[in-house]
Each structure stands twice: as structure tokens, then as C-alpha cells.
Backbone as CSV, one residue per row, in Angstrom:
resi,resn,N_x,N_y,N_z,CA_x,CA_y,CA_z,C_x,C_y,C_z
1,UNK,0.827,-1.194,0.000,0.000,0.000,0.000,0.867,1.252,0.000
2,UNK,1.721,1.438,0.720,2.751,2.267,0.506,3.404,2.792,-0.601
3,UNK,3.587,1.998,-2.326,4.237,2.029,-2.961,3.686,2.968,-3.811
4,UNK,1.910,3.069,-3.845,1.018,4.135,-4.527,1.814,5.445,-5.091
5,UNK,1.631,5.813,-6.448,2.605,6.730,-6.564,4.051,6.694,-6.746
6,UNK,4.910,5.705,-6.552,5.910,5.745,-6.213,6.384,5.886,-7.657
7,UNK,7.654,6.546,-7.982,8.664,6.533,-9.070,9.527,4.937,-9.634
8,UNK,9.503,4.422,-10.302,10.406,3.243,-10.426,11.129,3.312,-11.465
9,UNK,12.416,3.355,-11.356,13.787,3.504,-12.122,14.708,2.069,-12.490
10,UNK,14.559,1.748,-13.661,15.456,0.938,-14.156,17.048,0.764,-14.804
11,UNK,18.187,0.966,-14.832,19.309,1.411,-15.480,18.739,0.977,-16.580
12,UNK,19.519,1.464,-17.770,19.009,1.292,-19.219,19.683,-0.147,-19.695
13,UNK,20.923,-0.556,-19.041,21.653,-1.568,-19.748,20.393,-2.993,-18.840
14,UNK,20.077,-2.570,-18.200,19.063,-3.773,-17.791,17.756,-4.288,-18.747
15,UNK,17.781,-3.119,-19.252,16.181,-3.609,-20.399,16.371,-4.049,-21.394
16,UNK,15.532,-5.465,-21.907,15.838,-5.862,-23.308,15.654,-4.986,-24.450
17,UNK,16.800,-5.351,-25.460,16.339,-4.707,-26.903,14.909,-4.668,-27.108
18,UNK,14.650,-3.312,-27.528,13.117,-3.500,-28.084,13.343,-4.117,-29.776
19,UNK,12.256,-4.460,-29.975,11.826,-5.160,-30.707,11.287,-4.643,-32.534
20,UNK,11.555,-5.346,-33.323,11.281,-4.644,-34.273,10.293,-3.970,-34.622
21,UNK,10.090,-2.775,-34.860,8.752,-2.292,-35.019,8.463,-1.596,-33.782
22,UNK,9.650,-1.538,-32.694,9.428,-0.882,-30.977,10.418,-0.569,-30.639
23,UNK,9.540,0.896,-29.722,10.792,1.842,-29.464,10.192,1.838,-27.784
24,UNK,11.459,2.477,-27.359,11.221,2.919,-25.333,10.991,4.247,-25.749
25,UNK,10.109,4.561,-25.039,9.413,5.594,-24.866,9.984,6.968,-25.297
26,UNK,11.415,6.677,-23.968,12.196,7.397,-22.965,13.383,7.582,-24.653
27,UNK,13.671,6.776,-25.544,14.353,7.609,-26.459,13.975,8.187,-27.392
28,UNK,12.572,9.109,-27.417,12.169,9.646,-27.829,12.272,11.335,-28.127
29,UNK,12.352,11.889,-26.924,12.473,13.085,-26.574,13.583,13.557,-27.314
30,UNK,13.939,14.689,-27.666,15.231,15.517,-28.780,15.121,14.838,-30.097
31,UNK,14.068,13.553,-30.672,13.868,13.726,-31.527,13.697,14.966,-32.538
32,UNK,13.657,14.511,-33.858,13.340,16.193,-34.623,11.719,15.154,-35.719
33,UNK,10.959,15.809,-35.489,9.856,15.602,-36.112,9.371,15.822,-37.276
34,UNK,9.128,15.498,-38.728,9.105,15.886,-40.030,8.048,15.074,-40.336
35,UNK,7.236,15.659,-41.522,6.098,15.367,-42.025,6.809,14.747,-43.414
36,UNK,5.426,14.427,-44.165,5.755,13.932,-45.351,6.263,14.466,-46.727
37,UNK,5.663,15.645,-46.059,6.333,17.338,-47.334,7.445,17.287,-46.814
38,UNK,8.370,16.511,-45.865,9.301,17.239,-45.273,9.877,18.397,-44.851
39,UNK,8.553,18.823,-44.151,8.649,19.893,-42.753,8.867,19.408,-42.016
40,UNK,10.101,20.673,-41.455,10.450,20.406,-39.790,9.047,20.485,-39.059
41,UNK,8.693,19.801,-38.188,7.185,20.475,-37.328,8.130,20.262,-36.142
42,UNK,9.220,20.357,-35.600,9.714,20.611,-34.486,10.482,19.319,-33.788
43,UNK,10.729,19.427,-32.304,11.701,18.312,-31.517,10.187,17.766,-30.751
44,UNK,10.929,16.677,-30.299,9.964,15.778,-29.244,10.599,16.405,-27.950
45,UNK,9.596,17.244,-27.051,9.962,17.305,-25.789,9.891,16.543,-24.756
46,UNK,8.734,15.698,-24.923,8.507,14.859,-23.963,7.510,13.728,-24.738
47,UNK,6.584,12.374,-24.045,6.045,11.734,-24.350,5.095,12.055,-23.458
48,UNK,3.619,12.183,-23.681,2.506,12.415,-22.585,1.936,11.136,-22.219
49,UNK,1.564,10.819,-21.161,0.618,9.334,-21.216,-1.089,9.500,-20.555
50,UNK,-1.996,10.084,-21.021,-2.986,10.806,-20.665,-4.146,9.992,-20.695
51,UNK,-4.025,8.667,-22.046,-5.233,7.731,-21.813,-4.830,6.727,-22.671
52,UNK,-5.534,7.029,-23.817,-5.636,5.789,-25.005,-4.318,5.166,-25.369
53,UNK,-3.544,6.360,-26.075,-2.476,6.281,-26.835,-1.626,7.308,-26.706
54,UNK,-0.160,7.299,-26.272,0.991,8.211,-25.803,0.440,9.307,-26.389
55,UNK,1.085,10.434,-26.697,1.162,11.706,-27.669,2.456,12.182,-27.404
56,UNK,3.345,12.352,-28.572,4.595,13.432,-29.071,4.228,14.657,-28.313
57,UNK,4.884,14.729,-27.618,4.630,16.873,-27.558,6.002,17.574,-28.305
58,UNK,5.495,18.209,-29.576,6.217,18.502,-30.333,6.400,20.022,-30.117
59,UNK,7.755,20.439,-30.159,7.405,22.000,-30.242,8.538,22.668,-31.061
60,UNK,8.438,23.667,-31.905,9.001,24.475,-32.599,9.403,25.633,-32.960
61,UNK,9.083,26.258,-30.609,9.958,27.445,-30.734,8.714,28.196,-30.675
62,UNK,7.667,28.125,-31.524,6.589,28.826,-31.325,4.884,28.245,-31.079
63,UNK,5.115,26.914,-31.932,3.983,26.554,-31.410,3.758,24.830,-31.173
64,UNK,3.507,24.193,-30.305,3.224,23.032,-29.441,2.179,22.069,-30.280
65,UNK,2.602,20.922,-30.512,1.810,20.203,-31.530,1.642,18.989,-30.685
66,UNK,0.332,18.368,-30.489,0.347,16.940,-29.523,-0.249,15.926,-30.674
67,UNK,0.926,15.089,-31.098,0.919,14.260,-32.143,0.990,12.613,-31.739
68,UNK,-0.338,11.899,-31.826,-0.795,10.453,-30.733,0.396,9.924,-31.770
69,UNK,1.114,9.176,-30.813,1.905,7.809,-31.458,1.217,6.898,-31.473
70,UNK,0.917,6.725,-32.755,0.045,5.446,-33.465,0.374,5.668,-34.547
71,UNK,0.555,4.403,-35.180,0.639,3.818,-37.054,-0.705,4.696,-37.919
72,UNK,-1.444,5.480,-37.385,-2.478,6.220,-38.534,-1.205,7.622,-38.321
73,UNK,-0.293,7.670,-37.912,-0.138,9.131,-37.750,1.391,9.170,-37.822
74,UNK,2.135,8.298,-36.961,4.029,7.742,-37.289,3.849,6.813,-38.105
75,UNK,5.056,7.430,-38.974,5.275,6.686,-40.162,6.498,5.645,-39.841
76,UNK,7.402,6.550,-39.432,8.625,5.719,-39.348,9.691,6.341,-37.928
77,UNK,10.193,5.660,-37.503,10.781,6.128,-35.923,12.347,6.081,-36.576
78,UNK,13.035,6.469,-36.696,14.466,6.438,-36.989,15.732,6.566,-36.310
79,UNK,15.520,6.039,-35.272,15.987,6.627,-33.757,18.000,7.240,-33.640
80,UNK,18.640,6.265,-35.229,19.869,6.295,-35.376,20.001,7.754,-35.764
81,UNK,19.339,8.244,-36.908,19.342,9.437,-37.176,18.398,10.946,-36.545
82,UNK,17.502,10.101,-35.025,16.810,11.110,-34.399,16.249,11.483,-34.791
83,UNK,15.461,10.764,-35.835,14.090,11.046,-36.267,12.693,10.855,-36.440
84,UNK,11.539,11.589,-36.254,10.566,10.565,-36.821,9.786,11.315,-37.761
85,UNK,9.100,10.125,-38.669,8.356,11.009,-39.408,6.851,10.651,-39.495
86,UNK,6.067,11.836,-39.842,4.852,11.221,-39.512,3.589,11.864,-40.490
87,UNK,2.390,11.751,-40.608,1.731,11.860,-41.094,0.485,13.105,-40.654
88,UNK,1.229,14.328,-40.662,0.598,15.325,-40.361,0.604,16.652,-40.930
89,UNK,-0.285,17.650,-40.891,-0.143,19.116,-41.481,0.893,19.983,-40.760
90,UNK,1.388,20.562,-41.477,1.995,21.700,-41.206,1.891,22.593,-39.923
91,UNK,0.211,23.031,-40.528,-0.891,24.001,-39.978,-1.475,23.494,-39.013
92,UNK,-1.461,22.167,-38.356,-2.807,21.736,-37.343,-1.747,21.911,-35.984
């Protein structure tokens, strides 16, 4: 009962390789985010976990984009080159 809330920390060399087609969460963030026009739409600041499905919080200096990580919307995670790309407007 005590543990409610609690923080739990793993070293990184302890967790298995993810898996093809899967990423940790946690190397997400300083991503750089690009659409299919190849626009910058900004870096990954963080990962949100709010209900259904994560969301990117993308931002670009001026404006904050919350982009759900899911296959209708990431295209491709590229994590060697810090990237992802995904399936979104410019403008939204």
C-alpha cells in the first residue's frame, strides 16, 4: 500500500532490446519531427501518457503540436538518425 505513486527507475543496460517495429518511450524526446512534405514540425519534448495512446509533444519554438503515437499518424521512428516522421499538417 505504501508504494502508490511511487517513481520506479530501471538502469538502461538492464532492459531488453526492443523489438522490431518498438521503441522505449524514454528515447524519444530531442527527436526532430518531419512530415511527409518534409517539414520540420519541431523536436519531441517529452512523451505524454494521458489515456488511449501516448502523444509526441512537439514544439518548434513557437507553437506546441500533440501528435498520438500510433501507425495512422508515425510513419517511421528512426531513432539512429533522431528522427521521426509522420503523417501530419503543417498548420494543425
Amino acid at each position: 500500500a505504501g508504494l502508490r505513486g511511487s517513481l520506479v527507475e530501471v538502469p538502461r543496460d538492464a532492459l531488453a532490446a526492443a523489438g522490431e517495429d518498438e521503441v522505449y518511450l524514454a528515447d524519444l524526446p530531442g527527436c526532430t519531427v518531419v512530415n511527409a512534405q518534409a517539414i520540420v514540425l519541431g523536436v519531441v519534448e517529452a512523451v505524454d501518457e494521458f489515456g488511449a495512446q501516448p502523444l509526441l509533444r512537439v514544439q518548434d519554438g513557437v507553437r506546441l503540436r500533440l501528435i498520438p503515437l500510433v501507425p495512422a499518424f508515425v510513419r517511421n521512428v528512426d531513432l539512429d538518425a533522431r528522427t521521426i516522421e509522420v503523417d501530419w499538417e503543417a498548420d494543425y
